[in-house]
C-alpha positions in Angstrom: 43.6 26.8 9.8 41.8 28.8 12.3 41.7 28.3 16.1 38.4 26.3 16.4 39.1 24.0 14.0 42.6 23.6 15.2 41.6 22.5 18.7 38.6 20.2 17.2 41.1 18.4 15.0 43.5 17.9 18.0 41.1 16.8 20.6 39.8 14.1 18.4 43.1 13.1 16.5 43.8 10.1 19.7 40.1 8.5 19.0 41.5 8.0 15.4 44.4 6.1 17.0 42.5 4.3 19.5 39.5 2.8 16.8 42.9 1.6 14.7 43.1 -1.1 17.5 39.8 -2.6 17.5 40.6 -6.1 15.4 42.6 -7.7 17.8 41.8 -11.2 18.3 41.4 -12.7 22.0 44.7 -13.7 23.8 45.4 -18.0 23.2 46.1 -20.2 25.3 49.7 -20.8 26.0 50.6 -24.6 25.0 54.2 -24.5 26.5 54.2 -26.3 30.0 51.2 -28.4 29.4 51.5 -32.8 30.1 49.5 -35.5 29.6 48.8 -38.6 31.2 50.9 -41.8 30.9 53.7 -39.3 30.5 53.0 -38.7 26.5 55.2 -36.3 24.9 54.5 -34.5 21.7 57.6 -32.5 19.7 55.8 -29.5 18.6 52.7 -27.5 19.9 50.3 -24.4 19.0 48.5 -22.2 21.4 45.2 -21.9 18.7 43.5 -18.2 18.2 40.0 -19.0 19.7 38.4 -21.3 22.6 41.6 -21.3 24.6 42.1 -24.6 23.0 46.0 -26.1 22.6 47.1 -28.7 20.0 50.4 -31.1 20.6 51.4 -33.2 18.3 54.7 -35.4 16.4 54.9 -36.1 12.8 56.4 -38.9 11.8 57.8 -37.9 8.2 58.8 -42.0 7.5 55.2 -43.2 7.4 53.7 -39.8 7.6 51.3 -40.6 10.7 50.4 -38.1 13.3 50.3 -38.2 16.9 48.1 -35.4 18.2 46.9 -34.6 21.9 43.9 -31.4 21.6 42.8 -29.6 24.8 40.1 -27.5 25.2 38.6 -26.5 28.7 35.0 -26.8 29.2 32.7 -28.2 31.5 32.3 -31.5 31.6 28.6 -31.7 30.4 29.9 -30.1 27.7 31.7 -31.9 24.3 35.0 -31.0 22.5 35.7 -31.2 19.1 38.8 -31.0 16.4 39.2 -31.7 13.0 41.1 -32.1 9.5 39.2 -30.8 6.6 40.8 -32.1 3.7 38.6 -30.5 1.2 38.6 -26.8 2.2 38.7 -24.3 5.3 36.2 -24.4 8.4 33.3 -26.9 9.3 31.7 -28.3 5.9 33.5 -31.4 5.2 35.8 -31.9 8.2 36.7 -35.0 9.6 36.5 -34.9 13.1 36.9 -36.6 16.3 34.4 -35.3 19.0 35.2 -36.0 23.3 31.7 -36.2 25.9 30.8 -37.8 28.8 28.6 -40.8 28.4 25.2 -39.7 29.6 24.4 -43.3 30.6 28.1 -44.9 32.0 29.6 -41.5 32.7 32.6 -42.6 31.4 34.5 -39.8 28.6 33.9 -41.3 25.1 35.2 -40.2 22.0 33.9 -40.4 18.5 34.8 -39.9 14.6 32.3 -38.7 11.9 32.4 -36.7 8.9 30.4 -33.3 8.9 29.0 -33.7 5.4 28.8 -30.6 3.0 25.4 -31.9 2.0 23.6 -31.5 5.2 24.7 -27.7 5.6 25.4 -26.5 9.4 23.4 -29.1 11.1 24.8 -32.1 10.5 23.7 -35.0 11.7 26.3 -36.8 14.2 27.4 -40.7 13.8 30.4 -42.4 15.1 31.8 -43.6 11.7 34.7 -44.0 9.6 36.5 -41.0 8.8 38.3 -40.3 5.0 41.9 -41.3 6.0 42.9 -43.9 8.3 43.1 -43.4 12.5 45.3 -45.6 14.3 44.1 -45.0 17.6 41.9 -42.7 19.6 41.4 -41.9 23.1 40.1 -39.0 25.3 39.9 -37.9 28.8 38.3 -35.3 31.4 40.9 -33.3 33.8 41.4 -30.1 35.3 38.2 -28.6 34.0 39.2 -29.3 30.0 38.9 -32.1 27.6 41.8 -33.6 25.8 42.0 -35.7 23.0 44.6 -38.4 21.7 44.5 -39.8 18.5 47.3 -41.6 16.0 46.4 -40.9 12.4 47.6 -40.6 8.8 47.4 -37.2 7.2 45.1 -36.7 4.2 47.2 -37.0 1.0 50.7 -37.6 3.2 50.5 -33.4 3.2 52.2 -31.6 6.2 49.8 -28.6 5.7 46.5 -29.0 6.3 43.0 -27.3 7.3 41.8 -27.8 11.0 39.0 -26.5 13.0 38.0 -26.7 16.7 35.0 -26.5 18.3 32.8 -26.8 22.1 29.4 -26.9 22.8 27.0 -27.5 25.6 24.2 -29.0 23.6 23.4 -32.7 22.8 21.1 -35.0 20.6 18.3 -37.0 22.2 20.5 -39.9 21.2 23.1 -38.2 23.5 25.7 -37.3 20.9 27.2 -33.6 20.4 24.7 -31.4 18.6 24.8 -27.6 17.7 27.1 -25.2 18.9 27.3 -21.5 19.6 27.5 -19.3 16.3 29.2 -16.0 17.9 32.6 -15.4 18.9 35.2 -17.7 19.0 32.9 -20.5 17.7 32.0 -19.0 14.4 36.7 -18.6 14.2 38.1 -21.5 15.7 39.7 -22.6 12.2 43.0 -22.3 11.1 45.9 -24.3 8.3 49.1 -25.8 10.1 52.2 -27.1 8.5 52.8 -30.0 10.7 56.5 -30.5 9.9 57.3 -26.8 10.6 54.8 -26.4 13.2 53.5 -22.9 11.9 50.2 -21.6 10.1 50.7 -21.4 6.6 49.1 -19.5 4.1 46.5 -17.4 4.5 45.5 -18.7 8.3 42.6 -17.3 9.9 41.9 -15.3 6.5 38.2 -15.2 7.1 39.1 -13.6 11.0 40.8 -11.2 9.5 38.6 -10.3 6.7 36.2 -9.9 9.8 38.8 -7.9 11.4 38.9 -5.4 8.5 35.3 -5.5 8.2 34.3 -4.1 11.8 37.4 -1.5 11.4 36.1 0.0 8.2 32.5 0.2 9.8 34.2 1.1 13.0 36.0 4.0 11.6 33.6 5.1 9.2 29.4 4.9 10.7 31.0 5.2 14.1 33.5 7.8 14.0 33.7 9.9 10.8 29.9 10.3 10.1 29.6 11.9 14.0 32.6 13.9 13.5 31.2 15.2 10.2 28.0 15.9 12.7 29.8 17.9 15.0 31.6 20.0 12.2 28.5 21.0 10.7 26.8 21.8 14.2 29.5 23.1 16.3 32.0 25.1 13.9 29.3 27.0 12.4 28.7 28.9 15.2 32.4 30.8 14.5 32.3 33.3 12.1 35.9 32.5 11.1 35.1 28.5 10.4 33.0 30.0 7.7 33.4 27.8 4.7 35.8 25.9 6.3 33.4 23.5 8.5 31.1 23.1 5.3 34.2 21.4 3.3 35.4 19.8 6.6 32.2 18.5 6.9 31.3 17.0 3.1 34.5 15.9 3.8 34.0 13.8 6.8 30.9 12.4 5.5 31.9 11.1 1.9 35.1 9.5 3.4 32.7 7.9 6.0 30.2 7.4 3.0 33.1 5.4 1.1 34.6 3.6 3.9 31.6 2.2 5.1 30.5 1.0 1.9 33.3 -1.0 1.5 32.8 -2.4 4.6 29.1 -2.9 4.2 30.5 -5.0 1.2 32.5 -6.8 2.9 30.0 -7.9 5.1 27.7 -8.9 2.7 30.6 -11.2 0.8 31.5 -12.5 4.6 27.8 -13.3 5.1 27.3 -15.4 1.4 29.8 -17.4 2.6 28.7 -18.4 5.9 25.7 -20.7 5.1 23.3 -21.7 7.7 24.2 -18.8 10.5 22.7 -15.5 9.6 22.5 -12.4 11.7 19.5 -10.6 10.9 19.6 -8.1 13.4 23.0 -6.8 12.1 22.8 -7.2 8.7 19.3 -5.7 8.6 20.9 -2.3 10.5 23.8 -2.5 7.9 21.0 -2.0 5.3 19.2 0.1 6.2 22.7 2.2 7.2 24.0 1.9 3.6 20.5 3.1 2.2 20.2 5.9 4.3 23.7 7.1 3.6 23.4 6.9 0.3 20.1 9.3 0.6 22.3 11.9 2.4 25.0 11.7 0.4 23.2 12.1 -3.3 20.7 14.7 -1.2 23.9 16.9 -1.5 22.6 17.0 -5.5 19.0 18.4 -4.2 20.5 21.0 -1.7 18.5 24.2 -2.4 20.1 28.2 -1.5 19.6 29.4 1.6 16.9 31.8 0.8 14.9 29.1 -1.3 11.4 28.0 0.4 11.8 24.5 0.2 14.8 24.8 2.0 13.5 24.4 5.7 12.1 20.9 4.9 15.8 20.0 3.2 16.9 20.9 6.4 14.6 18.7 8.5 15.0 15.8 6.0 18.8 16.0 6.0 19.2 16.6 10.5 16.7 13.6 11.0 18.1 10.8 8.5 22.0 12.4 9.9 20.9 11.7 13.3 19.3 7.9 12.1 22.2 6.9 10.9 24.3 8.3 14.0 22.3 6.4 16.1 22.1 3.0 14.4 26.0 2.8 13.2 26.8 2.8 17.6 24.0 0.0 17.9 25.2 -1.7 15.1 28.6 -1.5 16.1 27.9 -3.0 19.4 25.9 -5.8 17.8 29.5 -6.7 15.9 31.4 -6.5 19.3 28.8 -9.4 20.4 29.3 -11.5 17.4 33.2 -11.3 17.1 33.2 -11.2 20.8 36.9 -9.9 20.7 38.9 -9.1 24.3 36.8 -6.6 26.4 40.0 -3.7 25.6 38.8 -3.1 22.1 34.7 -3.1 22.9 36.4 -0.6 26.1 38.6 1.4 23.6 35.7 2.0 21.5 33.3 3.5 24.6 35.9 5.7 25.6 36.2 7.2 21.9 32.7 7.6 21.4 32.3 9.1 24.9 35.1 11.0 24.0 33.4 12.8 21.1 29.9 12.6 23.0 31.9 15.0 25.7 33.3 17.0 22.4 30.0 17.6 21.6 28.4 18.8 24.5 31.1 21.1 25.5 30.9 22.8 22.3 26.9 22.5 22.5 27.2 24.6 25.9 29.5 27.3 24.3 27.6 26.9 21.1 24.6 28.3 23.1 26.6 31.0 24.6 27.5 32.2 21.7 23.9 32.6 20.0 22.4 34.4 23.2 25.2 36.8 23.1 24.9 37.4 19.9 20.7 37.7 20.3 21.2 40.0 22.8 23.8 42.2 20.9 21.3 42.2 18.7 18.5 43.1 20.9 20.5 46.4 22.2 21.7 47.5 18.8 18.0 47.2 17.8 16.6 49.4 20.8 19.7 52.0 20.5 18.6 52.3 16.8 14.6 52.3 18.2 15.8 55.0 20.8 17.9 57.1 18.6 15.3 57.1 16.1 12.3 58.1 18.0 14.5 60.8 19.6 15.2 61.8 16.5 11.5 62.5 14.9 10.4 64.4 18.3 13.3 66.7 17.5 11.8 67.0 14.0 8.4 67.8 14.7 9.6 70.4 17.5 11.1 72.3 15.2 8.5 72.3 12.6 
């Protein structure tokens, strides 16, 4: 491999590595150390993924009842919420018990309802009876977080079960919890626990990491491998010796970033059928039009004409403009799924300093790219006059002699 490419492949080779990290989910709340008032105790505990929230709790295998404590900081004109779905993962059908602060006494309360499937992702909020029987219930304000006790029986006497969490800010003109956020940790707080073991089970958090994947594939492919195939094509060009290599380097780039991203444009669209009632437009308009225009570039390859063909100036404009497009709209796009998954700022950070990276790449070899054509223009210039020179000299010697 020549020198140019070499040092190309080598600068960019740790942004790779760095854009490998971007699904981490946000550091938990650690549940070890935590008490409760009137000196409760719980045997087992779990620091949950999202919202900071902690859940304690003891089984009790002989009647299989559950004594659960749930924290969650927030302010306190704000409501807390957990909950057992026992007929599927996340919000639709969850039975849960929601903490507030009376708007009239002031006094904490804490209520049960059922989030029916039926009335989608805006449910309308009652204190009523939930599917399996709850022994007692209680909840409290301290220390800037909410925590709920209850005593309960679990759904079908099963140690594993679906819960979800959730905090919000809004509330009802009746005064009761209403809609919360739908970015970040609120659209992820959900997660199965075995009770007796005091792990997650199965698949937990399946739908985080399917989101996980999804930015990653999109991350690596619009936002890294389509500009690198950019800077290819532009840059290594220029070097007489890159010649065919930064055309294959560069088809190459772009139809691994072509395949990736479709797969992750896929994945989106199967992540965004199944999440009913929260839609972002913005995003999932940008992925469109990002998969349509790729696709144009990529079967364009079919139209290319030969260099010396007439039509091929406007191939040329055609292909640059809808390159840059998609460049352009993969970074805002990408951006727009740091705000929705809201991960820890490192990975949003780790992905700046990559595409800065290659944004420094680029003009570096934009500056050299430039010195390179005028010297050659102006090699070209002289050889041009020597010839002009040498050949006027040489017809004035001509007609002398005739």
């Amino acid at each position: 491999m020549n020198r140019p490419v070499r040092s190309l492949i080598v600068a960019v080779l740790p942004c790779l590595l760095l854009v490998l990290l971007l699904a981490g989910p946000s550091a938990a709340q650690n549940c070890v150390g935590e008490s409760f008032s009137n000196n409760r105790l719980y045997s087992l505990c779990s620091s949950l993924p999202e919202l900071g929230a902690t859940l304690h709790w003891t089984y009790h295998p002989s009647n299989a009842t559950l004594d659960v404590a749930y924290r969650l900081p927030s302010p306190a004109s704000g409501w807390a919420a957990w909950a057992i779905n026992p007929s599927g993962a996340g919000m639709l059908g969850a039975n849960a018990f929601l903490a507030f602060q009376n708007s009239s006494t002031g006094a904490v309360s804490v209520i049960t309802t059922v989030l029916a499937t039926s009335t989608g992702y805006s449910p309308a909020i009652t204190d009523e009876a939930l599917s399996f029987a709850v022994h007692d219930r209680s909840a409290e304000f301290a220390a800037g977080a909410y925590t709920i006790y209850a005593t309960l029986d679990l759904p079908g006497n099963g140690t594993a079960q679906n819960t979800a969490w959730q905090a919000g800010t809004a509330f009802s003109s009746a005064g009761l919890p209403s809609a919360h956020p739908t970015i970040g940790g609120n659209i992820l707080s959900a997660t199965r626990l075995d009770f007796l073991s005091g792990q997650a089970v199965g698949l937990s958090n399946s739908r985080l990491h399917r989101k996980n994947i999804h930015g990653v594939l999109n991350a690596m492919s619009w936002g890294l491998l389509f500009p690198l195939g950019v800077i290819m094509a532009r840059y290594l060009r220029v070097f007489k010796s890159a010649d065919p290599a930064w055309f294959y380097l560069h088809i190459t780039c772009q139809c691994s970033g072509y395949i990736l991203g479709v797969a992750g444009w896929g994945l989106g669209l199967k992540l965004g059928s199944e999440s009913k009632g929260i839609t972002y437009y913005a995003h999932r308009n940008i992925g469109i039009a990002l998969f349509c225009l790729a696709t144009l570039q990529v079967f364009a390859l079919l139209l290319r004409p030969n260099k010396d063909n007439k039509y091929r100036i406007y191939w040329n404009v055609y292909h640059h403009s809808v390159g840059y497009t998609v460049i352009l709209l993969s970074i805002i796009n990408i951006f727009k799924g740091f705000n929705i998954l809201n991960p820890a700022d490192k990975w949003k950070n780790a992905y700046i300093a990559v595409i800065s990276t290659l944004g420094g790449i680029a003009l570096c070899l934009e500056v050299i790219t430039w010195v390179i054509v005028l010297r050659r223009r102006s090699s070209r210039s002289s050889e041009k006059s020597h010839h002009g020179a040498a050949n006027g000299y040489g017809s004035r010697q001509h007609h002398a002699v005739v």
